[in-house]
C-alpha positions in Angstrom: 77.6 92.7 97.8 81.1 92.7 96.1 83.6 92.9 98.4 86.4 95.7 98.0 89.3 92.9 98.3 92.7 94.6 98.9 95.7 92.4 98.3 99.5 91.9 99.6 102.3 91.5 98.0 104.2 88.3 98.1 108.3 88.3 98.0 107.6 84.3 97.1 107.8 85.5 93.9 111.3 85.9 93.9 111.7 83.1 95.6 109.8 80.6 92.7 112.1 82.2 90.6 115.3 81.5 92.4 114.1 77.7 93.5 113.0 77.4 90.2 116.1 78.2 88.5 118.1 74.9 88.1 115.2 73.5 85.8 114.3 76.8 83.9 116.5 75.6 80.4 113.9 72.6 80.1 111.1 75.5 80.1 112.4 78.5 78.1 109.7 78.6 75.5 107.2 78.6 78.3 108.3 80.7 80.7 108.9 83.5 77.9 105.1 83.1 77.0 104.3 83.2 80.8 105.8 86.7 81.8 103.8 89.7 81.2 106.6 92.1 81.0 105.7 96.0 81.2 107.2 99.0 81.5 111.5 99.2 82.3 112.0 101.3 85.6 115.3 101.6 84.7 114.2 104.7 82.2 112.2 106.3 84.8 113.9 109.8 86.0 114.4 110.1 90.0 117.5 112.1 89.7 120.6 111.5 92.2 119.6 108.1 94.4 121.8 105.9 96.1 122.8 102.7 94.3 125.3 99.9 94.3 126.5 98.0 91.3 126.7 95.0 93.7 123.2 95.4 95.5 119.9 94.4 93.3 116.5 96.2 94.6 113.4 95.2 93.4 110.2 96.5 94.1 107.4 94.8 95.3 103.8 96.2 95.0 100.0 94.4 95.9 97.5 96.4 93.6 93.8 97.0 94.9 93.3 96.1 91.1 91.4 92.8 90.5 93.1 90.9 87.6 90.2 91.1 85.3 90.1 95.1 85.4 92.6 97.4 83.7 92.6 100.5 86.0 96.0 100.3 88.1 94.2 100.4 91.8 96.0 101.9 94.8 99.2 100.1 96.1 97.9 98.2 99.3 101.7 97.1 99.9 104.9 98.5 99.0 108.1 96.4 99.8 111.7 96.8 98.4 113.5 93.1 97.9 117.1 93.4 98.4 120.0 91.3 96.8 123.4 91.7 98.7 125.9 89.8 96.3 128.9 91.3 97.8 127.2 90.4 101.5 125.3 87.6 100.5 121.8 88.9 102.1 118.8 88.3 101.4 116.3 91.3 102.4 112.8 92.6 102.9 111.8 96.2 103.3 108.2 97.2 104.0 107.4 100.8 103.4 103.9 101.3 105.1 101.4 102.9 103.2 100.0 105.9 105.3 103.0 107.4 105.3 102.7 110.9 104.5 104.8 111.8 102.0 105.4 114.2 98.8 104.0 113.4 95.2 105.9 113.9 92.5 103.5 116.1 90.6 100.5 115.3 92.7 101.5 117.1 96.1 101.1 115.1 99.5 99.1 112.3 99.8 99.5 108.9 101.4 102.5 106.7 99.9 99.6 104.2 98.5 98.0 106.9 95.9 101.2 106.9 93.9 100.3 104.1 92.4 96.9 105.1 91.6 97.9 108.2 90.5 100.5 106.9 88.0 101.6 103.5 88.6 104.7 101.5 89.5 106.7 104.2 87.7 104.9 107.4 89.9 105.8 104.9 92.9 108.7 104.6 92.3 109.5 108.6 91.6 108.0 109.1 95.1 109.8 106.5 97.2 113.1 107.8 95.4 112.3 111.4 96.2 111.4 110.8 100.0 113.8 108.3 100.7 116.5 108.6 98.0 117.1 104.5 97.1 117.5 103.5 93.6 115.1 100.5 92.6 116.3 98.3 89.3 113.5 96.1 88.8 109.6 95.9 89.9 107.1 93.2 90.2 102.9 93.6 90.7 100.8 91.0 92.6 97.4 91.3 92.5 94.4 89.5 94.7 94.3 86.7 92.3 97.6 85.6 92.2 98.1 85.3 96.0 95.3 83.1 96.6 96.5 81.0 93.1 99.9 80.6 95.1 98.3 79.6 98.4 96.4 76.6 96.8 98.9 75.5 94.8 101.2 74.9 97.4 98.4 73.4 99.3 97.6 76.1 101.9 99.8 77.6 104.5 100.3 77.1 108.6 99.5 80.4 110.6 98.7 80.4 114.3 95.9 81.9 114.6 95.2 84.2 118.1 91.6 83.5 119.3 90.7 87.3 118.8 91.8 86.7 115.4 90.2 83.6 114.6 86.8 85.0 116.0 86.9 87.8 113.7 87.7 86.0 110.6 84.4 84.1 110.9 82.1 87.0 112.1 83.6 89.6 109.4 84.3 89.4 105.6 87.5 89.4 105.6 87.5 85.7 104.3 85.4 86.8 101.5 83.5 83.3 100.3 81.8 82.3 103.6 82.3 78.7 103.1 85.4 79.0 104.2 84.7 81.3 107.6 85.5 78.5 109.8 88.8 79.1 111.1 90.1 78.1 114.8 92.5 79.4 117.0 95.8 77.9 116.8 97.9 76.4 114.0 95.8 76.3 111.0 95.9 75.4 107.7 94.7 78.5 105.7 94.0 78.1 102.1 94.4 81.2 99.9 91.1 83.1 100.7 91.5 82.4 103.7 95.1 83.8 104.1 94.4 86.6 102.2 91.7 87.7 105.0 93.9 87.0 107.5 96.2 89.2 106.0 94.1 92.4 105.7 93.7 92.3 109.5 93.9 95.3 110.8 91.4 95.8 113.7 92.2 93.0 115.9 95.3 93.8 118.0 97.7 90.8 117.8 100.2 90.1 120.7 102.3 89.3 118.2 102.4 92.0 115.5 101.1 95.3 117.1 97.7 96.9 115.9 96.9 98.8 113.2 98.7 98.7 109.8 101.7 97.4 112.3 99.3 94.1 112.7 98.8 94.0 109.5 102.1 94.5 107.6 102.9 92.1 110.3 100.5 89.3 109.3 101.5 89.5 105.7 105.5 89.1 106.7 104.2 85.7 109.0 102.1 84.9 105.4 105.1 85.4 103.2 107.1 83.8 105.3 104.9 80.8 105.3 104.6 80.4 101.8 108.3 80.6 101.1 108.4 77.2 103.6 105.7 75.8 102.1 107.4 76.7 98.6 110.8 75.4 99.4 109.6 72.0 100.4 108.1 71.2 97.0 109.9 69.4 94.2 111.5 71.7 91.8 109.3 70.8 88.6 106.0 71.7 91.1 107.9 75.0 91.6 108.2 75.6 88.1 105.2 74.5 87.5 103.5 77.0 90.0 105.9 79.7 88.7 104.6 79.1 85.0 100.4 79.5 85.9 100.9 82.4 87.9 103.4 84.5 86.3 100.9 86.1 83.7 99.1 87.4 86.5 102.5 89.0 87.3 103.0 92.4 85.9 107.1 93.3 85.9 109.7 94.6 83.8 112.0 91.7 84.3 112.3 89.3 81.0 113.1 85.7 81.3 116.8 85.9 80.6 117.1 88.3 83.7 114.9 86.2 86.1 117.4 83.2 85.3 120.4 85.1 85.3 118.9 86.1 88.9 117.8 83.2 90.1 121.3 81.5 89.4 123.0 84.4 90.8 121.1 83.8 94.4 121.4 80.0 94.0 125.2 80.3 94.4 124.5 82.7 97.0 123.6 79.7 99.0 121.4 82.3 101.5 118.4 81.2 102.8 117.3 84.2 105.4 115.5 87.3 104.8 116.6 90.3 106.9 113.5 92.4 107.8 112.9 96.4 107.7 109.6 98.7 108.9 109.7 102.0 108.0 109.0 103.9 109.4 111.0 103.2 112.4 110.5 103.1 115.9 110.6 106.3 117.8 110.7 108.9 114.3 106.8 108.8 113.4 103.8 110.5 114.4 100.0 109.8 113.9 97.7 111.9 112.6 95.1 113.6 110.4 95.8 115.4 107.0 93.7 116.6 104.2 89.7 115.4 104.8 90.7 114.1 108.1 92.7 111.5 106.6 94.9 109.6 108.9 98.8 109.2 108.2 102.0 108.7 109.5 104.0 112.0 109.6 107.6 110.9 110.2 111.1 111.9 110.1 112.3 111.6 106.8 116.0 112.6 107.5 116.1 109.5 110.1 114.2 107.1 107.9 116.2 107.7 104.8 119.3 106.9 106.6 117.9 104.1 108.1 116.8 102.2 105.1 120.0 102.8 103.1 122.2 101.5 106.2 119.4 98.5 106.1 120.2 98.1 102.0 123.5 99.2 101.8 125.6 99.0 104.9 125.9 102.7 104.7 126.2 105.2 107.3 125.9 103.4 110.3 124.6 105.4 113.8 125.3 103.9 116.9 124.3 100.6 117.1 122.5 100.5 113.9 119.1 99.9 115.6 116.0 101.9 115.1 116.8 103.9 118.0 120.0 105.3 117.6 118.9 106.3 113.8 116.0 108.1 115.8 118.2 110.0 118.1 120.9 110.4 115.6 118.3 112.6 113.2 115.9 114.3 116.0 113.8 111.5 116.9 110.2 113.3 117.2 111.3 116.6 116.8 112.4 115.9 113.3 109.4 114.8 112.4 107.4 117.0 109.3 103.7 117.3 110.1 103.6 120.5 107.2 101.3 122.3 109.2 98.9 119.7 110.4 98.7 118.7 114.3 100.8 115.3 114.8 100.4 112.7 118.1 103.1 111.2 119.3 103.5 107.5 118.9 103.2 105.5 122.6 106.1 103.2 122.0 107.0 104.4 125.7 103.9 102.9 127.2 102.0 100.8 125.0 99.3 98.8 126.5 99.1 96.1 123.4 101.1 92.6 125.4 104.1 91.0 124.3 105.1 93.1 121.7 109.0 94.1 122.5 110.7 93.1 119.6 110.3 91.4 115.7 109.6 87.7 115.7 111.3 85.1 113.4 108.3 85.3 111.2 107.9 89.2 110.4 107.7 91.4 113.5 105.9 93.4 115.6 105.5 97.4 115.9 108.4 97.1 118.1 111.5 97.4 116.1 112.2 97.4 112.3 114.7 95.0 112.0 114.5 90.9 111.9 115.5 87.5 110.4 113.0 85.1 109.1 114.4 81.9 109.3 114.6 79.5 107.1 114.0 76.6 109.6 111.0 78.2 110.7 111.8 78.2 114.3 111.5 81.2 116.5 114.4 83.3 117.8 114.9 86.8 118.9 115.7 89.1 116.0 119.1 90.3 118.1 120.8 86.5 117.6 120.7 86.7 113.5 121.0 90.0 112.9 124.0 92.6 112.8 122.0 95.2 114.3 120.3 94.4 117.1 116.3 95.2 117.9 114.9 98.0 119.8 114.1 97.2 123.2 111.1 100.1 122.7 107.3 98.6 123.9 105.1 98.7 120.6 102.4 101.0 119.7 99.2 101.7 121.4 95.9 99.7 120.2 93.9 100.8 117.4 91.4 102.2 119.7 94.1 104.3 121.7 95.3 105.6 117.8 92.0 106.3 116.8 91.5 108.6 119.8 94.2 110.1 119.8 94.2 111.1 116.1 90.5 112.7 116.0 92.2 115.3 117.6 94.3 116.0 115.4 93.3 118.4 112.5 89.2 119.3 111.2 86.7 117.0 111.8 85.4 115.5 109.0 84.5 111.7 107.8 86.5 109.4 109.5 87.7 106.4 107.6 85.6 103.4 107.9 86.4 100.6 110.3 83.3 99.2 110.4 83.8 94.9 110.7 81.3 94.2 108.2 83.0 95.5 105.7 86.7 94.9 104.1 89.2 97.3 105.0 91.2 99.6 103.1 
């Protein structure tokens, strides 16, 4: 049976660029040939946004699509890169994709059928209408490409819980079964196999949360893996890497901009990523929309001012953590549900273990803010970070959500989270 493969983005993709920089005037010929250049977001209408002639966002997207079919797909990630030249940061912002949110022209619907309704451009309309940021440039990864990168670097190292390694080799989330053979502990995943590891989202991690939190998780620890596996090759094998997977990329950036970039960031001389999750701790609901589908209602006034303190050091509340943003705008009484019934979030008394806070290597459902490291070596979010982490437990386990939002709205057909088969 074919498999309905869903695929994550990869933020390595910037960084090929910038490592591959310094050696990019021995390749211009080829590198032009290599990019698949489409669409220019910057003529896309989204009215007033906020922008910064010094701050660079580029948007990141992992299409459904396979990269032998021409139909756009739905988005299964959605992440805004973030260049600070006047702060020299590097930054990562992960918008989760059952956030309920409004359409531009297609009413409300989950963040992730933008994209299938009109591509990166109706993406972008709808993450500028519901959270007001401008976006200059995009990139589009699809299934293909991720595992290309993962090989070529020669696999990655993830540590693999024992819930999660069990489930990798009983489900098909590692979709060629040769490889289902995966053991607990620090493991060298090649790219099927990282790419079923990072579609998790069943098996509650005591890292990362459950749910879509586990999951957006998994794919921060995968893209933080790669962009140490990356960094450790020689610069012609970056290149070289760079140059076989870039017409598999879909972006509007040509080559003279991705040079201009990548020596831009070089001089930088930053090698950490500061990590968001919107939404944020403590301004989010769960619960069931149209056809019983489950979402994320949340506080969009809190959220908003969140991200663009996150991206542009604007508009600071309190301490700049996820819960004074929260309790600045409302918290859960801010939170639109437009009519539909709306369950808390547990973040007060979550059962899923050792979730309090981000990790070096993505983060857990516990606060939306954290470093990744460069070194690779773990360290509380609080100790690189301006604004320090939420000290608020993590959400309840995907059996608690599931509960809890069947009593939400009409009954109806639930979404499928059978094992045997890949998840949306």
């Amino acid at each position: 049976m074919t498999l309905k493969t869903y695929k994550i983005i990869l933020g390595i993709f910037l960084v090929i660029s910038v490592a591959a920089g310094g050696v990019l005037g021995y390749y211009d010929a080829r590198l032009e040939a290599a990019i698949n250049k489409t669409g220019d977001l910057g003529s896309v209408d989204v009215g007033d946004v906020k922008f910064d002639e010094d701050v660079v966002n580029i948007l990141l997207v992992g299409s459904d699509r396979r990269s032998d079919e021409e139909a756009a797909g739905r988005s299964d990630s959605s992440m805004i890169a973030t260049i600070n030249f006047k702060t020299k940061e590097l930054k990562l912002t992960s918008i989760m994709r059952d956030i309920y949110v409004e359409i531009p022209g297609h009413g409300r619907d989950k963040l992730n059928s933008a994209y299938a309704y009109g591509g990166v451009e109706l993406l972008y309309q709808t993450i500028a209408k519901n959270f007001g940021i401008k976006i200059d440039k995009y990139c589009v990864v699809d299934f293909d490409t991720f595992e290309k990168v993962i090989n070529e670097v020669g696999g990655i190292e993830i540590d693999l819980e024992e819930k999660e390694a069990q489930y990798l080799n009983t489900t098909n989330y590692i979709s060629k079964k040769k490889y289902r053979n995966v053991k607990a502990g620090k493991h060298t995943l090649n790219g099927n196999q990282a790419l079923g590891y990072s579609r998790i989202r069943y098996v509650v991690s005591k890292k990362y949360g459950d749910g879509d939190f586990g999951r957006t998780g998994r794919q921060r620890a995968v893209m933080q893996a790669t962009f140490d596996k990356v960094k450790g090759q020689s610069l012609t094998k970056i290149l070289d890497i760079a140059l076989k997977v870039l017409s598999d990329v879909s972006t509007d950036m040509d080559a003279d901009y991705i040079k201009g970039l990548a020596a831009s960031v070089i001089k930088m001389g930053t090698t950490d990523i500061d990590q968001m999750r919107i939404p944020i701790e403590g301004s989010y609901k769960m619960g069931r929309a149209q056809h019983n589908m489950f979402v994320f209602f949340i506080n969009f006034n809190a959220n908003k001012a969140a991200m663009n303190y996150f991206i542009f050091g604007d508009g600071k509340a309190g301490d700049g953590s996820d819960e004074a943003f929260a309790k600045e705008y409302g918290g859960l009484s801010g939170v639109e549900t437009f009519g539909y019934s709306g369950v808390s979030n547990t973040s007060s008394g979550s059962t899923s273990s050792g979730n309090t806070g981000y990790n070096n290597s993505g983060g857990s459902a516990g606060s939306g803010y954290s470093t990744s490291s460069s070194s690779g070596t773990s360290r509380p979010a609080s100790t690189s970070t301006k604004r320090p982490a939420t000290t608020a437990a993590t959400q309840a386990t995907t059996e608690q959500q599931t509960q809890a939002t069947t009593h939400a709205t009409t009954a109806a057909k639930p979404e499928n989270t059978s094992q045997g088969n890949a998840e949306e």
